[in-house]
C-alpha positions as CSV (number, residue, x, y, z in Angstrom):
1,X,92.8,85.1,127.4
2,X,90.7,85.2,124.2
3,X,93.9,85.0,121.6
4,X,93.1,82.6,118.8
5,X,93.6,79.2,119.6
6,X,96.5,77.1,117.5
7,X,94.9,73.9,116.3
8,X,97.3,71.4,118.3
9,X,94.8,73.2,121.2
10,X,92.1,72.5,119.9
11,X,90.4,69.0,120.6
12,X,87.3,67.2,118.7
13,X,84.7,68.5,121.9
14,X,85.6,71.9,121.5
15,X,84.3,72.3,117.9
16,X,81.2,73.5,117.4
17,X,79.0,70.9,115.1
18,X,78.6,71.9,111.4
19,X,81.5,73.9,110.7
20,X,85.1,73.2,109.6
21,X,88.0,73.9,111.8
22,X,90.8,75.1,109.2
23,X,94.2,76.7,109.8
24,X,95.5,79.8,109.3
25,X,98.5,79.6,106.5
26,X,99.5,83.1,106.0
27,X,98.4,86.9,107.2
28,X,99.5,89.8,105.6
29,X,98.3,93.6,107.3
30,X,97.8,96.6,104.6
31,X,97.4,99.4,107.3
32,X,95.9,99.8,110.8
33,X,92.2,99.3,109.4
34,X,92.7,96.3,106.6
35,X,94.4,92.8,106.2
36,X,93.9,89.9,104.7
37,X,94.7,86.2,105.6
38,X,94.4,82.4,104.1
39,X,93.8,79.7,105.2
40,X,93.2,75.5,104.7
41,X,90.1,74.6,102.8
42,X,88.1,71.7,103.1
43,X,88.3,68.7,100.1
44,X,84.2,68.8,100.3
45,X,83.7,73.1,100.5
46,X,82.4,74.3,97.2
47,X,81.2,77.7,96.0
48,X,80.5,80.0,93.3
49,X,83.5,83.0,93.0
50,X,81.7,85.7,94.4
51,X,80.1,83.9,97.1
52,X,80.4,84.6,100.8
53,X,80.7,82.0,104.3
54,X,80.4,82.0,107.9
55,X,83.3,82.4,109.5
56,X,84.1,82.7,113.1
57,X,86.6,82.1,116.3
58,X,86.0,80.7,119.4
59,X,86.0,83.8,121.7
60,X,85.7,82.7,125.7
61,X,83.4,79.0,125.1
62,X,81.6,80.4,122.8
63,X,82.1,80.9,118.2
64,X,81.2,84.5,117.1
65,X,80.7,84.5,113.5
66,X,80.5,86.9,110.7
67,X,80.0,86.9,107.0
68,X,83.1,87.1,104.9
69,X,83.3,87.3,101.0
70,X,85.5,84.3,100.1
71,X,88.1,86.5,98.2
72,X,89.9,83.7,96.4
73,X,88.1,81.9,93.4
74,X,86.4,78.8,93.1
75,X,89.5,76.6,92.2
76,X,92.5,77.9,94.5
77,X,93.5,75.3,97.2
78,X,92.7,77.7,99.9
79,X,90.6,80.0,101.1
80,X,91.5,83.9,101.2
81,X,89.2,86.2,103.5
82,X,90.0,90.5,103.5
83,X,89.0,92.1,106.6
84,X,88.5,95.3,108.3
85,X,89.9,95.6,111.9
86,X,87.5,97.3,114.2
87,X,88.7,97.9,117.6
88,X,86.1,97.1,120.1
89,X,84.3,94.7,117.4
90,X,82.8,91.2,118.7
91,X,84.9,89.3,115.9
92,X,87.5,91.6,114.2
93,X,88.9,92.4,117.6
94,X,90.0,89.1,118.1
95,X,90.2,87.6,114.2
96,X,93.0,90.6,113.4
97,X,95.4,89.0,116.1
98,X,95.3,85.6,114.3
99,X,98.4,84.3,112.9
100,X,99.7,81.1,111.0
101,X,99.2,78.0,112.6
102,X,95.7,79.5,114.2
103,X,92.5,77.9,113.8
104,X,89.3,79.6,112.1
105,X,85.8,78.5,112.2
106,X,83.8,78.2,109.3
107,X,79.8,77.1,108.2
108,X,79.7,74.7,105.9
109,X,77.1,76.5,103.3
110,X,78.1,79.5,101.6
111,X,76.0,81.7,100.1
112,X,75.5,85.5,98.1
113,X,73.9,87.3,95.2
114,X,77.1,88.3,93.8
115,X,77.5,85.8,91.3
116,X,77.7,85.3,87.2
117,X,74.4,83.3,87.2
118,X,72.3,86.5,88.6
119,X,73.3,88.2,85.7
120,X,72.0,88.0,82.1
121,X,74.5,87.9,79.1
122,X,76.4,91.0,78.6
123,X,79.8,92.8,77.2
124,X,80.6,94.6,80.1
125,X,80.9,93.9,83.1
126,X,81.3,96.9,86.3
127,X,82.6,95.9,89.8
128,X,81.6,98.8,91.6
129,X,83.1,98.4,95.6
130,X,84.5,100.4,98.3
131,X,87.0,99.5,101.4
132,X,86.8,95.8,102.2
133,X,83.7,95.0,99.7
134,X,86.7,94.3,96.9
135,X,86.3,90.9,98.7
136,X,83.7,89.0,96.3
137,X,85.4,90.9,93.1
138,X,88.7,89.3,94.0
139,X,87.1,86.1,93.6
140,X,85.5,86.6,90.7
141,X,88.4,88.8,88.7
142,X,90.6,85.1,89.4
143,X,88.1,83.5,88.0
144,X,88.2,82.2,83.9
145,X,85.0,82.2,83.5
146,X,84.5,86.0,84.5
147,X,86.3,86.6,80.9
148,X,84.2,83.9,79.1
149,X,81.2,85.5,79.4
150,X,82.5,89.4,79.5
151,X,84.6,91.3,76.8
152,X,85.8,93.8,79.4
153,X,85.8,93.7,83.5
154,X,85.9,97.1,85.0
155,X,87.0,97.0,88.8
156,X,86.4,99.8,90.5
157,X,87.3,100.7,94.0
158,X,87.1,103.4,96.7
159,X,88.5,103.9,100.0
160,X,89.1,107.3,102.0
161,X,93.2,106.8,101.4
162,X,95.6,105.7,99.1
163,X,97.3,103.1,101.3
164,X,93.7,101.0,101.6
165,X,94.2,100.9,97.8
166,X,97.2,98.7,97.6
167,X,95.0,95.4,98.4
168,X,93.3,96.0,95.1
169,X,96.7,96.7,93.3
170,X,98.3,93.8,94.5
171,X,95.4,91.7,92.9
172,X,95.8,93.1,89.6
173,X,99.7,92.7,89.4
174,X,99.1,89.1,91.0
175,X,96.5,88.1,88.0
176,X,99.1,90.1,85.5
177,X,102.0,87.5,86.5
178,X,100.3,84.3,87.0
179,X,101.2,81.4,85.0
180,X,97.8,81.2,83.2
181,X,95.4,83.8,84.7
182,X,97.5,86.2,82.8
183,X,96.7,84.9,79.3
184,X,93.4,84.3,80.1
185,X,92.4,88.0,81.4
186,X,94.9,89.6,78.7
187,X,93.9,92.8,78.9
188,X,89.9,92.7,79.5
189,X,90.3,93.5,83.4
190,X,90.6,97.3,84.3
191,X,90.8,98.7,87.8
192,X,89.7,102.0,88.1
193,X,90.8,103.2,92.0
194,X,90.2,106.3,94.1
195,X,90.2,107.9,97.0
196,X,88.1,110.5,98.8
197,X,90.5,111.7,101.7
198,X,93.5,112.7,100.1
199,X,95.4,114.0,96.8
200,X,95.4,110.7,94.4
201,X,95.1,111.2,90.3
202,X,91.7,110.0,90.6
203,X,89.7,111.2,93.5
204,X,85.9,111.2,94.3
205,X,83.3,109.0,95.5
206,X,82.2,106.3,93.0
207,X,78.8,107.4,92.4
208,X,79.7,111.6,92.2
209,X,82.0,110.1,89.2
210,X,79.6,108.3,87.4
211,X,77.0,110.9,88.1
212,X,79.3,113.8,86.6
213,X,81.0,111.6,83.7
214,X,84.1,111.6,84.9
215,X,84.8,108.1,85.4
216,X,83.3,107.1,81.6
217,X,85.5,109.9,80.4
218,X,88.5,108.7,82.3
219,X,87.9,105.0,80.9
220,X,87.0,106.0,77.6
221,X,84.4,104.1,78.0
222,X,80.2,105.2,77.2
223,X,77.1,105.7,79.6
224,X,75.6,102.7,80.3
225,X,73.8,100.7,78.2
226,X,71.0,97.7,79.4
227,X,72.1,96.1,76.5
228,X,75.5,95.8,77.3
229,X,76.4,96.8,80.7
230,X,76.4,94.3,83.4
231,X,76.9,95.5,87.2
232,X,77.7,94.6,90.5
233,X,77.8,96.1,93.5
234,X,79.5,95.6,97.2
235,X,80.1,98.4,99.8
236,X,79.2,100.9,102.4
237,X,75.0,100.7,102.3
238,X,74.9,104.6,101.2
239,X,77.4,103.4,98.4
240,X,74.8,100.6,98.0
241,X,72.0,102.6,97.6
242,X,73.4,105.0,94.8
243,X,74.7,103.2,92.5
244,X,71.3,100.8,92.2
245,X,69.7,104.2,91.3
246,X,72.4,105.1,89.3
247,X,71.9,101.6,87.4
248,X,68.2,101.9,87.3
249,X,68.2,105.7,85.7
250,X,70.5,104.0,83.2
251,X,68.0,101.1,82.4
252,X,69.3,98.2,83.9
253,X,67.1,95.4,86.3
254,X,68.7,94.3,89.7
255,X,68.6,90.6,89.1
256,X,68.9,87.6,91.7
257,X,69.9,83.9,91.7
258,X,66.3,82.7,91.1
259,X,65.8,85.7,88.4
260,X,68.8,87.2,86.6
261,X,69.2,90.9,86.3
262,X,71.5,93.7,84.7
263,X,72.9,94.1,88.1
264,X,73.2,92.5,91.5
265,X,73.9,93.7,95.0
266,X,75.5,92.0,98.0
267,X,73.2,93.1,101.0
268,X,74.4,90.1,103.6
269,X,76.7,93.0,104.9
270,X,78.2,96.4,104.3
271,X,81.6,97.5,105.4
């Protein structure tokens, strides 16, 4: 009864005003908890990689919305969303159903903190995310102008099992054989994955990593340094709220779009 709705059902009336209608061009699931999907995007939507939208189905007569990182960068042709899929949830019950040929809601302002303008020139720039919050950094690792103002781009990402990885692996290999991402990125971006649930080479929470050394040590890389270390930061809000200390022990300034920092922190939503 509530299935998505294909957009030869949908007519002008049952739009809701100040949002695009756009459709649904492919959906690919990782595991029972994670998928992503793409769709049409507007000739007048514009945003920032990093940024995050609106998005929503009609469920019953009425749109639901939530806020989604926009996962692909600024210049793709469409729009690419990552989602969780939570059972009984008011809009991932119904949105992880959708297939091609569907229609999604959107609003037509996006919006977020997790952009290159919040942050003051640097070297290096951390991407520190767990589960789903690899959304922004998807955007923004597909993005040229990531590398033109960062030597090195360190992507990290945690999830409780190796399988919930494989969405951040595919991005990497994607970038690695793309006709002109790949000489662009070179070898700047690393991706630095684990897991906390089961045996993986590199296992741990994020923040018990950076706290013991272990993940400098495993990059070859030094403590961080304000006057070259650059970070941002999407995830679980107890993921959130450890790493800005971590950051702030270090010496670095959360920054925002009106006042660049040393970091920045997505806190429209946690996964």
């Amino acid at each position: 009864m509530n299935a998505p709705a294909k957009t030869e059902d949908f007519v002008a009336s049952a739009i809701p005003a100040g949002v695009f209608a756009e459709t649904v061009t492919s959906v690919q699931h990782y595991t029972d908890r994670l998928f992503r999907f793409r769709m049409t995007r507007p000739e007048s939507f514009r945003f920032r990689s990093g940024e995050f939208a609106m998005i929503g189905l009609m469920v019953g007569d009425k749109p639901v919305y939530r806020a989604y990182s926009i996962a692909s960068p600024s210049w793709d042709e469409e729009l690419e969303f990552f989602s969780i899929k939570v059972p009984d949830g008011p809009l991932t019950s119904h949105l992880q159903q959708i297939k091609p040929g569907d229609t999604v809601l959107m609003r037509k302002k996006p919006t977020g903190t997790l952009v290159l303008d919040a942050l003051t020139p640097g070297k290096r720039l951390y991407m520190f995310s767990t589960g789903t919050g690899i959304a922004p950094f998807a955007s923004l690792i597909r993005d040229p102008e990531t590398y033109e103002k960062f030597d090195e781009v360190i992507l990290t990402h945690t999830c409780r099992e190796v399988a919930e990885l494989k969405y951040g692996f595919d991005l990497v290999e994607e970038i690695r054989n793309h006709e002109f991402l790949a000489e662009v990125v070179g070898n700047k971006l690393r991706h630095y994955a684990t897991v906390t649930r089961e045996d993986y080479p590199f296992q741990g929470r994020i923040t018990d990593l950076i706290r013991n050394g272990k993940m400098f040590s495993d990059l070859g890389v030094p403590h961080f340094d304000p006057a070259v270390d650059r970070g941002m930061i999407c995830g679980s809000s107890a993921m959130l709220k450890e790493t800005k200390a971590l950051l702030e022990e270090a010496g670095l300034i959360e920054g925002a779009n009106n006042k660049p920092g040393e970091f920045v922190i997505e806190r429209a939503f946690v996964d």
